[in-house]
Steps between C-alpha positions, in 0.01 A plus 500: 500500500613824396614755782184724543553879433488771768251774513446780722425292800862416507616858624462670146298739378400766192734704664792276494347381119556920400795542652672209310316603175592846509880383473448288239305813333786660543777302381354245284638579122523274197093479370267193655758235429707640747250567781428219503836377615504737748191338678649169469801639677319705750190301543639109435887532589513736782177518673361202418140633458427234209674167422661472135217285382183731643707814338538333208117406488360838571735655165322194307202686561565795493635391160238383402261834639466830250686761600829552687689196608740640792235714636284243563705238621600833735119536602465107534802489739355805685156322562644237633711663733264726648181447327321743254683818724827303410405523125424832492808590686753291272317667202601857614824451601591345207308747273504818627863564515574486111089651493602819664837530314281506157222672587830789579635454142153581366482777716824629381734442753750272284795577659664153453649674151634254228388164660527272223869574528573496875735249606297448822219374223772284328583326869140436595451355167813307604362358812171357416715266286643362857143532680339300215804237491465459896128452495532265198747303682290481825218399323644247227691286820145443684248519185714239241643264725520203195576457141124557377446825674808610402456432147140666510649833627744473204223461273262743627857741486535411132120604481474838648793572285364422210160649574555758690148592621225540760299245333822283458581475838152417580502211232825428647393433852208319393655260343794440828145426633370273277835284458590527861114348566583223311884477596453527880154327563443335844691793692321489839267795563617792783302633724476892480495648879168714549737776568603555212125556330411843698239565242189233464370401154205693471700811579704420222209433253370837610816653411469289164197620416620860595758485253263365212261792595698784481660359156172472346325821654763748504449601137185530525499732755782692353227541201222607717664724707777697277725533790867563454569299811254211410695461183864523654381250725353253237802534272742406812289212615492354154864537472534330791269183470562428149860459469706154525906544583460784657755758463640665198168307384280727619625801291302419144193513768548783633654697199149404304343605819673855563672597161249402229203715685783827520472482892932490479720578197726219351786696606413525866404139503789408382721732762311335813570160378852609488487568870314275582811243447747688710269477825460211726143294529248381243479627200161538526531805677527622169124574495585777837710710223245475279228620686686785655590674156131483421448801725735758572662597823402362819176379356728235309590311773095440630484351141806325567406334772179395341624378194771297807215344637253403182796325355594248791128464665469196239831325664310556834177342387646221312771389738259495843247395296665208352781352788219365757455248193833468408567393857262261435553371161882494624477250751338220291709223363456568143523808526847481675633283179423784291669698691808343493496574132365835530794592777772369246349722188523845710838391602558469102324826433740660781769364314428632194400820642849539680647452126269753342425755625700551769824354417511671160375816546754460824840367395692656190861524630717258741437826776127405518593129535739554794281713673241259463681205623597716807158585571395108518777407656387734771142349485556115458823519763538808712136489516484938485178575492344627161449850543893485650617353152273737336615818593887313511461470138333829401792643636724291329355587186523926618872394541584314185285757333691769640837339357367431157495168594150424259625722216 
């Protein structure tokens, strides 16, 4: 039987949940791939908050969800630490912090200067290489213990690479699922400990149904009403619910959303999504710039905000709605054989996500590879914490910058 998970009865609490979040918000670089390494190393290697294989379940889903992937494996790690308080709080620590710094560029206040060329930007590129690697690592040694699993990663690898999409990685996992079903039938079922289901099932299909609802009757009121806000809000929400990958994914949306109505110019579109790579958090928060240049001054960052919230609500209603199920669904035998394939494919997909696009956007000279074999040897062995090797390595890359070491 698996170890069961703590939750806020254990001495944690929202508070706690926020505090950690907020540092991650802070310090977590390198685009979902990478966060997601750092919660393996904060959540499964240091705290111990999830084992390998329950962290490792809750990205299948989340995988498998609309919308973004990090975030709300960040929300489902929340709720189970501290309940629906504990999601909430992991969701704005994470989010606000790279929220706030866009909703400033909108507002003007891009002081950062040339930040596609700042070697800071170079070493945080630089570093997600090692937090990805680490995670990887961690998860490959518990997740493909034999030949088959191992070969299934590899394939599911050679798959994302080759199609190199939202809908990819779902078919992707799906079939892990399907093959490890077959592969692994008769694995005994695990019990799931009633602490770790803080919501019941017919909260969740309330939530559910919530998140249908508003999908079908936003537009509708958006028609009947004419309101400015009404529409900014249906626009966001759509983006938001209707988007597999997450990510960079969610930019056709929300250009077709924003651009092709003349709410923002090309031009400005195209300047926030610039920033937006250079801060820390989900990209996502994308939708905060947007909605702040829609009005000016301080009416932008109202808007902001709005557009902030509309975008994620779906993550909320899908991800409480759906884990007092998955909980379920999780602990039956059949279910657990599938998910011995499924685990293997998103270690594949991490694979080939650590390839491209972090490795190659990442390392171009043998500088970026030392620095990034410094930074996981400071993971895997020193065991630094993240946000240590993160800001290590920004500097690093201010340094080598500074000596014309990346000309």
């Amino acid at each position: 039987m698996a170890r069961s998970t703590p939750t806020a009865a254990s001495g944690s609490g929202p508070l706690e949940v926020l505090a950690i979040f907020t540092r991650l918000g802070l310090t977590s670089f390198g685009g979902p791939v990478a966060h997601l390494g750092y919660f393996h190393d904060e959540f499964v290697t240091r705290r111990r908050w999830l084992s390998a294989e329950e962290y490792a379940d809750l990205v299948a889903l989340c995988q498998f969800l609309p919308g973004p992937a990090s975030s709300q494996v960040g929300i489902g790690i929340g709720v189970r630490r501290a309940g629906v308080w504990g999601a909430a709080a992991a969701w704005l620590g994470f989010t606000l912090p790279s929220a706030a710094l866009l909703i400033a560029f909108a507002l003007g206040l891009d002081a950062f200067g040339d930040l596609e060329g700042a070697g800071s930007l170079r070493g945080l590129k630089i570093v997600a290489v090692a937090v990805v690697a680490h995670a990887l690592w961690g998860m490959a040694t518990k997740l493909t213990p034999d030949r088959a699993r191992i070969t299934l990663a590899v394939a599911a690898a050679a798959a994302a690479l080759l199609w190199p999409t939202g809908p990819g990685q779902v078919v992707t996992i799906a079939v892990g699922g399907l093959i490890g079903w077959r592969l692994f039938a008769g694995t005994p079922p695990r019990a799931i400990a009633a602490a770790t289901r803080p919501l019941g099932r017919w909260v969740g299909a309330v939530l559910l149904s919530v998140f249908v609802a508003a999908l079908l009757v936003l537009p509708a009121v958006r028609e009947a009403t004419a309101s400015p806000e009404v529409a900014l809000i249906d626009a966001f929400y759509r983006s938001g619910s209707l988007v597999f990958g997450g990510g960079h994914v969610v930019l056709p949306l929300l250009q077709a959303e924003v651009v092709t109505p003349g709410w923002v110019d090309a031009g400005t579109f195209t300047a926030g999504y610039g920033a937006a790579q250079a801060v820390p958090g989900p990209l996502f928060t994308f939708a905060a710039y947007l909605g702040a240049t829609m009005r000016p001054g301080l009416a932008g960052i109202g808007w902001g905000l709005l557009a902030l919230v509309a975008v994620f609500v779906p993550s909320f209603l899908l991800v409480l709605g759906v884990l007092p199920y998955w909980d379920r669904l999780r602990s039956l035998a059949s279910v657990r054989s599938a998910l011995h394939g499924v685990n293997a494919a998103v270690v594949g997909i991490l694979l080939a996500a650590l390839y491209d696009p972090v490795w190659t956007s990442a390392i171009l000279l043998p500088v970026d590879l030392a620095l990034a074999l410094a930074a996981f040897v400071a993971l895997a062995f020193w065991r630094v914490p993240a946000w240590g090797v993160v800001l290590a390595t920004a500097l690093a890359g201010a340094a080598v910058a500074s000596i014309g070491g990346f000309a």
